[in-house]
ZAMARGU-4260 file (C-alpha; in steps of 0.2 Angstrom, whole numbers, plus 5000, padded with zeros to 4 digits):
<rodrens>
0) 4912/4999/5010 | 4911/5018/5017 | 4895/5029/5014 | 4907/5045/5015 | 4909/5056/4999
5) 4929/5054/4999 | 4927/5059/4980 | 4916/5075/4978 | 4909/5078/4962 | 4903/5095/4956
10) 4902/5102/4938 | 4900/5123/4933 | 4901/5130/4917 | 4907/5116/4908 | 4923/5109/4918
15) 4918/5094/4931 | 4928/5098/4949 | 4934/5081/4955 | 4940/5083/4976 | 4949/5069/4983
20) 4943/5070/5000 | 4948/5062/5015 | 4957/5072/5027 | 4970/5076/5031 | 4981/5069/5018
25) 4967/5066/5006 | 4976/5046/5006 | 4968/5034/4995 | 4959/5018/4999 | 4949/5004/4987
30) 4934/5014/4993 | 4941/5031/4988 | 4947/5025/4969 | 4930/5017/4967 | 4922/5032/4968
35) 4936/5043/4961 | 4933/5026/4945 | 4915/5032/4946 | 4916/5049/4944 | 4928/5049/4928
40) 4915/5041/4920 | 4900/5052/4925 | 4912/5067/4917 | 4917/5054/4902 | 4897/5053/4899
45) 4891/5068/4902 | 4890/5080/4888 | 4888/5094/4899 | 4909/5090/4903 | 4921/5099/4892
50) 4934/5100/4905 | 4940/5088/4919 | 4950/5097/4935 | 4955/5086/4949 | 4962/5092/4965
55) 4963/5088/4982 | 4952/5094/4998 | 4960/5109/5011 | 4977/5118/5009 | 4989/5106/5013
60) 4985/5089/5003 | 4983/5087/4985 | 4985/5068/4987 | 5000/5058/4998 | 4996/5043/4990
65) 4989/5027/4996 | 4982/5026/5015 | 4999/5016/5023 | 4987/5009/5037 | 4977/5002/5025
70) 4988/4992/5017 | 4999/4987/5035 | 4980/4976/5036 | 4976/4969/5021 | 4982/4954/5011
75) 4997/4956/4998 | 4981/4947/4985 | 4973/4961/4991 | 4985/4973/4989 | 4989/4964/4970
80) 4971/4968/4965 | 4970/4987/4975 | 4986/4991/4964 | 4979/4985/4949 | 4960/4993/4948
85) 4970/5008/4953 | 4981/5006/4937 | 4965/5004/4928 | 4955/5019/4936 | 4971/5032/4931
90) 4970/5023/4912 | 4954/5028/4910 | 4956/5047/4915 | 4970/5048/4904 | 4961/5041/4891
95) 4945/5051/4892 | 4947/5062/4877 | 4943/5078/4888 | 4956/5089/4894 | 4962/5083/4911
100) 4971/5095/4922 | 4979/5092/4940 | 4978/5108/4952 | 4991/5102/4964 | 4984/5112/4980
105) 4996/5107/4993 | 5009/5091/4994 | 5008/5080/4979 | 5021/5061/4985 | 5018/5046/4981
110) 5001/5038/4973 | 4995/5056/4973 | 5010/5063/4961 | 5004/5046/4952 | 4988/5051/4952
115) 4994/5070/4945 | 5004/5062/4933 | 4989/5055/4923 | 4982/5070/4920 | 4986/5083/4905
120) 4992/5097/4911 | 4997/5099/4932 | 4996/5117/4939 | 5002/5119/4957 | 5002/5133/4969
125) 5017/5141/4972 | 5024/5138/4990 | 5009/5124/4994 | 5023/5108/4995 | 5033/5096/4990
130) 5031/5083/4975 | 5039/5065/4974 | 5038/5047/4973 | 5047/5042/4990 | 5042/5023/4987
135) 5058/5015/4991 | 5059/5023/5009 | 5044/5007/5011 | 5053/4997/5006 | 5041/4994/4986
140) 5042/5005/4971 | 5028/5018/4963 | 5015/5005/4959 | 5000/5016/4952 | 5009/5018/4935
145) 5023/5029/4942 | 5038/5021/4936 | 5032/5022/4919 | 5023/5039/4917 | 5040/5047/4928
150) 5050/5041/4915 | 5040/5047/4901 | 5041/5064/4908 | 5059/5067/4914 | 5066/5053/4904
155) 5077/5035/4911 | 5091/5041/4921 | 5085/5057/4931 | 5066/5045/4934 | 5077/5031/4942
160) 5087/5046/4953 | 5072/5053/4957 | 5064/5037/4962 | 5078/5028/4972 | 5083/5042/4982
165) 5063/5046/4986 | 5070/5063/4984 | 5055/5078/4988 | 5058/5093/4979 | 5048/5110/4978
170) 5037/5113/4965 | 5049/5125/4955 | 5061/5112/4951 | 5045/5101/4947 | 5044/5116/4935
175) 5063/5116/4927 | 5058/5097/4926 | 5045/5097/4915 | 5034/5087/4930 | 5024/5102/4932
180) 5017/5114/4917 | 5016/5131/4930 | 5017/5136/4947 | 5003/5151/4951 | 5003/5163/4966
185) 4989/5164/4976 | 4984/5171/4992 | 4974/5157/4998 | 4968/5139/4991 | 4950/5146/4987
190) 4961/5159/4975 | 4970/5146/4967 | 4955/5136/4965 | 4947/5149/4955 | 4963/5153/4943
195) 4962/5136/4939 | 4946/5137/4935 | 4947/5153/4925 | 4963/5143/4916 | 4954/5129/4913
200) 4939/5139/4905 | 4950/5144/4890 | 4946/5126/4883 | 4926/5125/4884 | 4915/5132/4873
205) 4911/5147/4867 | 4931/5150/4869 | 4938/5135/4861 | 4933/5118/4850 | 4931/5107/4864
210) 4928/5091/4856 | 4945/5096/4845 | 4954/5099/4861 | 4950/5081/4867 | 4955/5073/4854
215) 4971/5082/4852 | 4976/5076/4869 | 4968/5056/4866 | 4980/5057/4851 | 4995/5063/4860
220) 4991/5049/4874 | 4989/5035/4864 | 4995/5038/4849 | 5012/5041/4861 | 5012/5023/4867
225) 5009/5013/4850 | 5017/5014/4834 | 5020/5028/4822 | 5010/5021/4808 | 4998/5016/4821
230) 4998/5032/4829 | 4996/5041/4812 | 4981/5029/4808 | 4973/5035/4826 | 4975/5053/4821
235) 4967/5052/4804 | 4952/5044/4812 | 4953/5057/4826 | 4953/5072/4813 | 4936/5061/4804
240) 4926/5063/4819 | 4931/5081/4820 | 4927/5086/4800 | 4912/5080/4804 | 4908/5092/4818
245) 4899/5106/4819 | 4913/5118/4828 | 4925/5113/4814 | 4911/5120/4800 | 4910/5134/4812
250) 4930/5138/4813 | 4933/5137/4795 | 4917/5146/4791 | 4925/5160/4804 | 4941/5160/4796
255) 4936/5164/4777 | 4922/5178/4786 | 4938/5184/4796 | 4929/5184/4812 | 4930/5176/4830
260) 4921/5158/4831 | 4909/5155/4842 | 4910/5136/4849 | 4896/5125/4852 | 4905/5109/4859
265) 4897/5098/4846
</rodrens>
């Protein structure tokens, strides 16, 4: 077990900044998806959280996905069980019913496209690298959910293209693909940082029903997965919890009075 912080944690008007950081590829490890587990659920708790972005340390790594010399030492069991709480660690950010977004800061393959793909909404910086699950080059397939949530995004045919060639491509045809949501110029990675951050903003409180916003995106992600009469039943329950919040008193009240609402978060 490391002592080093490989996932730092940090939270600033509302929106909790997850880093992935282990230099230089910001690679993950059990130790690194422990804390990466741990820190999902200190912005899942925290009331404070409205927002979660995730990103990776430095300019040239967002994530390249699982450390490879790891796994050349460790037991396939092991390797079973490293998978699998990794599955489990990505369930539960896509399942936290706070907006999740990816800032892809620099290249974004393998685990750490995976790792993307379980967020919301993925904003890269233009020009800051490639994105791609090169898998098969190894010899194994995307094995953090990537088979499944890259066919949920660019569909059957063009995910098993994508996958078994391990094609890398730019972040502009990740665009055209659907894979990404926008590419953003920026001069350097501390600019980018901060039009995330200022993107991002748009969905706490005063700004916008945060806890509506949430659960907008838990109905979309589950209710996605399940079926339609379930998924219908999900967004009823959903809508209860919100009628009886105190932002939705406050946007219909601001409606009729034909002014701006002002947000509380609760």
């Amino acid at each position: 077990m490391t002592d080093r912080q490989l996932v730092q944690y940090e939270v600033a008007g509302g929106i909790a900044i997850l880093t992935l950081n282990d230099p230089p590829a910001n690679t993950y490890s059990y130790e690194m998806m422990q804390q990466l587990d741990r820190a999902i659920l200190n912005a899942r708790m925290d009331d404070a959280v409205q927002v979660i972005v995730i990103t990776g340390n430095g300019e040239k790594f967002f994530c390249a996905g699982a450390d490879i010399q790891m796994l050349a030492n460790v037991t396939p069991g092991f390797k079973y069980y490293f998978c699998l709480h990794a599955n489990e660690t990505l369930n539960r950010l896509e399942q936290t019913p706070k907006l999740v977004i990816a800032a892809i800061n620099g290249h974004c393959v393998g685990g750490g496209l995976e790792v993307a793909m379980a967020a919301d909404i993925r904003i890269a910086r233009k020009g800051a690298g490639k994105l791609g699950l090169p898998e098969v080059s190894l010899g194994v397939l995307p094995g953090t959910g990537g088979t499944q949530r890259l066919t949920r995004i660019v569909g059957k045919s063009k995910a098993i293209e994508m996958m078994i060639s391990g094609q890398l491509m730019d972040f502009e045809l990740g665009l055209e693909l659907g894979i990404v949501n926008q590419v953003i110029e920026s001069e350097d990675g501390n600019q980018f940082r901060e039009r995330v951050l200022e993107y991002a903003a748009q969905f706490t409180s005063p700004n916008k029903a945060s806890a509506a916003v949430g659960r907008i995106k838990r109905s979309v992600q589950t209710g996605a997965e399940i079926p339609f009469e379930s998924a219908l039943a999900l967004e009823r329950e959903l809508q209860q919890q919100l009628f009886q919040s105190e932002d939705a008193k406050e946007g219909i009240d601001a409606y009729v009075g034909k002014r701006k609402p002002q947000f509380k978060g609760r």
